[in-house]
C-alpha beads as a LAMMPS data file, in Angstrom:
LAMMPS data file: protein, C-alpha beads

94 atoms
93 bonds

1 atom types
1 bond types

-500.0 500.0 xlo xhi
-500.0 500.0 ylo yhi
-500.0 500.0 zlo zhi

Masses

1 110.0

Atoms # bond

1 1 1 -2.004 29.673 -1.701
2 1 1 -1.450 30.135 2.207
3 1 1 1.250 28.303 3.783
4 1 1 -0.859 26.934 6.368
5 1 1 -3.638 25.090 3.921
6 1 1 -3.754 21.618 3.734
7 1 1 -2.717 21.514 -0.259
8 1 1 0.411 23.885 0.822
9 1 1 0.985 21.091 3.802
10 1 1 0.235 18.122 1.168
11 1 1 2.795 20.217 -0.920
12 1 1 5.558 20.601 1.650
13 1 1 5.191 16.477 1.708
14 1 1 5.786 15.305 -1.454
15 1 1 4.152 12.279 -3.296
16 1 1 4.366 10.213 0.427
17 1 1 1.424 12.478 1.674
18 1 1 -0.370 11.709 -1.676
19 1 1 -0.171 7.869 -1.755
20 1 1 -0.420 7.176 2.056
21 1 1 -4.027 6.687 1.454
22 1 1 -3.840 5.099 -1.611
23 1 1 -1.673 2.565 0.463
24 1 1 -3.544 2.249 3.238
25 1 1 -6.392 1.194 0.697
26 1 1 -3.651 -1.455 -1.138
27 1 1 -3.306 -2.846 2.473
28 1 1 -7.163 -2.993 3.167
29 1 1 -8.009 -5.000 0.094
30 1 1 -4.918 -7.531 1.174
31 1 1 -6.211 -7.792 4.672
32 1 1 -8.206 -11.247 3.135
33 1 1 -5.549 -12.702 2.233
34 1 1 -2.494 -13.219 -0.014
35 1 1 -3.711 -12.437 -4.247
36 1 1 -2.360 -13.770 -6.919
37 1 1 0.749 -11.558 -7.971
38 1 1 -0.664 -11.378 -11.238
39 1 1 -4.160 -10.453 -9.881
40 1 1 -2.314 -7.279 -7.944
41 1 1 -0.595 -6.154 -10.965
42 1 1 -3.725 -6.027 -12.775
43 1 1 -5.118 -4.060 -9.744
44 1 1 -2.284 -2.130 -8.763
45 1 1 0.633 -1.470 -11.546
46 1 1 0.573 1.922 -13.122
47 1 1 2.956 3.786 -15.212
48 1 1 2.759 7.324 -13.248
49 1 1 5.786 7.745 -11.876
50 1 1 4.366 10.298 -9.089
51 1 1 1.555 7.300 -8.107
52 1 1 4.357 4.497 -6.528
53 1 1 1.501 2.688 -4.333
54 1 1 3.384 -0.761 -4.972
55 1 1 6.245 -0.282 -4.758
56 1 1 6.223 2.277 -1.220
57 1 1 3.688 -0.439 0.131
58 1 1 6.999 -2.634 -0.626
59 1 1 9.915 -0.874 -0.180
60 1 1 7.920 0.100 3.760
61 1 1 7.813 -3.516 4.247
62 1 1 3.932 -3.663 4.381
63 1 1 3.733 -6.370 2.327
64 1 1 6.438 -9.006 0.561
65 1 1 6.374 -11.701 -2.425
66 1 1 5.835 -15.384 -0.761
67 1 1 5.879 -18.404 -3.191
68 1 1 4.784 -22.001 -1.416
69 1 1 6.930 -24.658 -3.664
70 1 1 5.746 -24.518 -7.372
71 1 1 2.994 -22.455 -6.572
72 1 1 1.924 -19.246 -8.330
73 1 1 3.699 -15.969 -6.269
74 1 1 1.230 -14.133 -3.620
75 1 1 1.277 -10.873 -2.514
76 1 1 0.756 -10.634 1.438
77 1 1 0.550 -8.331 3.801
78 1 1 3.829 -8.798 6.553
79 1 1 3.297 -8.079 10.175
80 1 1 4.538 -4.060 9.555
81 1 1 1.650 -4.244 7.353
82 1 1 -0.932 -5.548 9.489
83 1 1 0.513 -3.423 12.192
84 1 1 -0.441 -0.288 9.911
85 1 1 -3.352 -1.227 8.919
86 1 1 -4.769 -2.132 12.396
87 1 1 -2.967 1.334 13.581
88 1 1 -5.038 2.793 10.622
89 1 1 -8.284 1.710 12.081
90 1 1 -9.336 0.803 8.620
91 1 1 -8.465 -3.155 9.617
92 1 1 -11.724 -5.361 9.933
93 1 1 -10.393 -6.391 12.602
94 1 1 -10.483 -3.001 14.857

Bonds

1 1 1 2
2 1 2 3
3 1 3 4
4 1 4 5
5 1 5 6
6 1 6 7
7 1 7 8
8 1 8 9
9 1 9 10
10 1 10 11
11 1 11 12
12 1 12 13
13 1 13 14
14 1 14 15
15 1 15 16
16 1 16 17
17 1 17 18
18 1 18 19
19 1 19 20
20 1 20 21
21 1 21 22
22 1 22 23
23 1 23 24
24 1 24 25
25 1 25 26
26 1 26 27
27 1 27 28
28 1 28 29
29 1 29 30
30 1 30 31
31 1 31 32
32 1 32 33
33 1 33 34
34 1 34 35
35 1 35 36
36 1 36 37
37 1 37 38
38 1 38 39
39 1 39 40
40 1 40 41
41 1 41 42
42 1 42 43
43 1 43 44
44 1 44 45
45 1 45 46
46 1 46 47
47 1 47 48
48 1 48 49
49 1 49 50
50 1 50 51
51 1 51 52
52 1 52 53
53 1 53 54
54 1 54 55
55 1 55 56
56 1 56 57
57 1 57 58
58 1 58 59
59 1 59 60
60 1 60 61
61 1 61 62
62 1 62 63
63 1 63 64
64 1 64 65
65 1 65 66
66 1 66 67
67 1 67 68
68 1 68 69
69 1 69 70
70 1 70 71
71 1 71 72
72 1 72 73
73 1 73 74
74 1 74 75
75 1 75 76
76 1 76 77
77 1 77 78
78 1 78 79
79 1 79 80
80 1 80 81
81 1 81 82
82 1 82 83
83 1 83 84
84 1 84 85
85 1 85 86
86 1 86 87
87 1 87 88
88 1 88 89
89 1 89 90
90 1 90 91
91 1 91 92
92 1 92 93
93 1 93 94
């Protein structure tokens, strides 16, 4: 492989260059609205350990648990994420 190819650069990056899309994507189908938490397990959990879209998305601050009283728990974006998702130019609101 040449050291200047995009796989060698993906490579060089680690798993971040790998699920930065796959975020970006987690973000766009929050952009709605806050889901269910149990909705964006069902959607979003997985058991590779080299796939961590859920828990980058909240370890980066994109998005964060919110609970309203005795409400169910939601999964939201948080201004960071809106911000990255509107920097993205995937937002529907660009």
């Amino acid at each position: 492989m040449h050291e200047d190819s995009p796989l060698a650069a993906a490579i060089d990056l680690g798993p971040a260059a790998v699920t930065a899309p796959l975020i970006l994507d987690f973000l766009e189908w929050l952009e709605p609205g806050p889901r269910p938490y149990a909705e964006v397990m069902e959607a979003w959990r997985t058991s590779c350990p080299r796939l961590t879209v859920w828990e980058d998305a909240i370890d980066a601050g994109y998005v964060a648990r919110e609970r309203t009283g005795r409400a169910p728990v939601t999964i939201a974006l948080t201004p960071l994420g809106r911000r990255r998702l509107d920097q993205s130019g995937r937002s529907a609101r660009c």
